[in-house]
N, C-alpha and C positions, 0 to 999 in steps of 0.2 A: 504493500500500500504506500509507497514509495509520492508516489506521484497525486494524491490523496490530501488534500487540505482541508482543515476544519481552522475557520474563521466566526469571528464575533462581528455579526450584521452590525450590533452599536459602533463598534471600530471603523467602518468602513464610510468615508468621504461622504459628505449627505448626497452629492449629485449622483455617487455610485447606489443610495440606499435609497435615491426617489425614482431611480432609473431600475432599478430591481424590480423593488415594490408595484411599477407601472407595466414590466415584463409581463410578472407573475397573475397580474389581475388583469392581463391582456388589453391592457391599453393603450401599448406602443410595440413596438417589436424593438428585439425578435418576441415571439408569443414561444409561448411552449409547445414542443411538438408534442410529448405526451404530458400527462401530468398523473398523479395519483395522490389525489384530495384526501387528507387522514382524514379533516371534520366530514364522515358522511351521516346519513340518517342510519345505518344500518348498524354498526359497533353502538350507537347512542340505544336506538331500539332495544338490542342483546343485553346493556347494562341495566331497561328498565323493566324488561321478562326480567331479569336475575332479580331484581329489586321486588317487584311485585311476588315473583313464587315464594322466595323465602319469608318474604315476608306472612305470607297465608302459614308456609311450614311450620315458623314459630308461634304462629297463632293457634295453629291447630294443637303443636307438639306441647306448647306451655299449658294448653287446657289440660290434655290428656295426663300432663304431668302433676298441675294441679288437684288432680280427682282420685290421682292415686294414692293409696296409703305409703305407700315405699317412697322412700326420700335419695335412692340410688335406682332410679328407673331410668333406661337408656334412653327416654323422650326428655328431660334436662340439656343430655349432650347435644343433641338434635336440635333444639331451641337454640342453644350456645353457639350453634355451628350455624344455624339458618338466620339467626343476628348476626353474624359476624360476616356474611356472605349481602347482608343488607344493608349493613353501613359501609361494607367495600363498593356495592352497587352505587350507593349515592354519592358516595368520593369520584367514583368514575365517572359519572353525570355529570357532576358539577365540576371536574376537570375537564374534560373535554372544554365547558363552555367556560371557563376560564384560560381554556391556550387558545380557543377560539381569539377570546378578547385580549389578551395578549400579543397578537403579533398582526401586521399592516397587512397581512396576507392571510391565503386560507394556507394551514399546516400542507403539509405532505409533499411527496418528491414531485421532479421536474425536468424534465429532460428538454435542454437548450441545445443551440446549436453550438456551442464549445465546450459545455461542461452540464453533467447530473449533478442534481441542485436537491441534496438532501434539507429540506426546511421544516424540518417540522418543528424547531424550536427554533432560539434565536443563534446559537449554535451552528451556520450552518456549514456542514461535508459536502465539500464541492470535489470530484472526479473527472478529471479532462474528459472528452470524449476522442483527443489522441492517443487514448492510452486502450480506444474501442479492440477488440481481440476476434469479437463473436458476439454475433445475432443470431437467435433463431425464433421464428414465430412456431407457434403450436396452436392451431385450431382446434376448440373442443366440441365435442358434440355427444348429447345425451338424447338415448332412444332414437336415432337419425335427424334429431333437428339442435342447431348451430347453440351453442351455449356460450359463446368467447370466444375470445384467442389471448393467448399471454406469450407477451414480448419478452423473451429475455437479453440484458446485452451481459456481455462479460469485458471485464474492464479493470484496469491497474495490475494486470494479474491475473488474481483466484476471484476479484471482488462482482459476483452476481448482483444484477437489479432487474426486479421482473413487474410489470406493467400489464394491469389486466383493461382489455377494451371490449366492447359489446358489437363492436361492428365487424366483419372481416375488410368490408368495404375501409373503412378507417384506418384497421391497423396496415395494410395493404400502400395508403394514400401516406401515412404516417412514414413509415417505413421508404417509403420515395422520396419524402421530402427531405426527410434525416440525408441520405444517400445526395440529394442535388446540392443541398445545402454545407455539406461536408467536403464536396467536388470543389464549388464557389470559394470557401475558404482556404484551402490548400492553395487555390491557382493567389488567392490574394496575398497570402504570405509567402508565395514566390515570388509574385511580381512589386512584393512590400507596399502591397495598398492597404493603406493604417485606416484609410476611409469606411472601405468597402469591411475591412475586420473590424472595425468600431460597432459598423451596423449592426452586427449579430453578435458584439459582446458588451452585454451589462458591465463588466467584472477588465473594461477596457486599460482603463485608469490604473488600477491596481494593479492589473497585469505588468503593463508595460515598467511600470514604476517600480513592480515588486516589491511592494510593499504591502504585504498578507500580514506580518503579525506586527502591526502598527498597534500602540497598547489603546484601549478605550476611554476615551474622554471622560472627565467630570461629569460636564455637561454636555447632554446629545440633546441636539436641535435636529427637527425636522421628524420621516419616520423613524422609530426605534421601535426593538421587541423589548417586552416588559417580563421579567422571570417571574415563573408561578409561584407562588406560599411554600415556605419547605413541606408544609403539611399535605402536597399534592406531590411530594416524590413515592415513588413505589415504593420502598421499603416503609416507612412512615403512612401511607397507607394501611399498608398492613400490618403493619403492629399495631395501628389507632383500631383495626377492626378486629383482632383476634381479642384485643385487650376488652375490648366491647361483649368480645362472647362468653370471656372467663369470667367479667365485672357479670352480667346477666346471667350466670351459673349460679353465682353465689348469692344473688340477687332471689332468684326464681326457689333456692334452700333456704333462706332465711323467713320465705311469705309462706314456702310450704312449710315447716317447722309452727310458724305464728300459727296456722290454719291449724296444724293439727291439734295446738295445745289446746286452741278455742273451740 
């Protein structure tokens, strides 16, 4: 991963960080030839089924366990585990729409025409696309009718990025355009037309200047990404939600204990 840079958006020149930010949301070119949008409706939906079942789970398992005379019945644990799987759900929710509102852009990867643009934080893992090795598309199909196709490139090496589209028509058009667009630049940094490479590089400035680990202002003017709560890292996460299931264990023994003496 030689060839591999991970850059601080807040660091980078504001003309490079309004010229990004205006790529990304397809407002100027170059536009993205594929992209893979983290915020979608579908991981948000998955976290509020998780949210909703357990939550019934320990509704149902805290009654069952309420009613029992045994104060060691395997519905306590089930409770314990189905809260704790419930306030992991709603960390996920309300993360998501906080790295939402945290960065000028929607999260997720991005394939430019000089470099894959990992953004899903402010963070972002930029990979040349000269360091491209191997393409291959995969059309999928369930029962005889067309389900996808997923792009994979391989890149820096070992480093895979795989890109799922719904069209074949697209990935097909996609796929040509990367290839024309790739032709076009080559011939320009032969012929050291700074112009014609400026056009289809955001990251132009920087490049030429090389200047990638320029340290991060005080103060950032213009767009910037704002970092999430520590309280929304994955590890912290999850110890805010296992602690939730152990804290409601003993929670759920002390009402059943009351209950029995009354």
């Amino acid at each position: 991963m030689a060839a591999t840079r991970f850059v601080d958006f807040n660091a980078l020149p504001r003309t490079v960080r309004e010229r990004l930010v205006a790529c990304l949301r397809r407002e100027t070119r170059p536009e993205p030839i594929l992209a893979d949008i983290f915020w979608s409706n579908g991981p948000t939906v998955w976290w509020i089924f998780l949210g909703i079942t357990s939550g019934l789970v320990a509704l149902v398992a805290g009654l069952v366990f309420m009613n029992q005379q045994r104060s060691d019945s395997p519905a306590v644990v089930v409770t314990a585990v189905a809260i704790a799987l419930l306030v992991l759900s709603v960390f996920g929710v309300v993360r998501r729409v906080q790295l939402h509102r945290s960065l000028p852009w929607e999260p997720g990867r991005y394939l430019l025409p000089m470099d894959l643009v990992d953004a899903r934080n402010g963070m972002l893992r930029l990979v040349p696309l000269s360091t491209l090795s191997d393409i291959r598309a995969v059309h999928h199909y369930y029962n005889g009718s067309y389900g996808g196709t997923g792009i994979t490139f391989t890149l820096d090496g070992y480093v895979r990025e795989t890109f799922s589209v719904h069209s074949k028509h697209f990935a097909e058009s996609s796929l040509n355009t990367l290839r024309e667009w790739q032709a076009f630049i080559r011939r320009s940094i032969e012929h050291n037309d700074l112009n014609a490479i400026h056009a289809f590089d955001p990251f132009f400035e920087v490049r030429m200047e090389n200047s990638w680990s320029r340290p991060t202002p005080a103060l950032v003017e213009g767009p910037t990404a704002k970092p999430l709560a520590p309280i929304f890292r994955g590890h912290v996460m999850l110890g805010v939600a296992a602690l939730s299931g152990v804290l409601s264990c003993g929670l759920l023994f002390c009402v059943h204990r009351i209950a029995t003496i009354l």
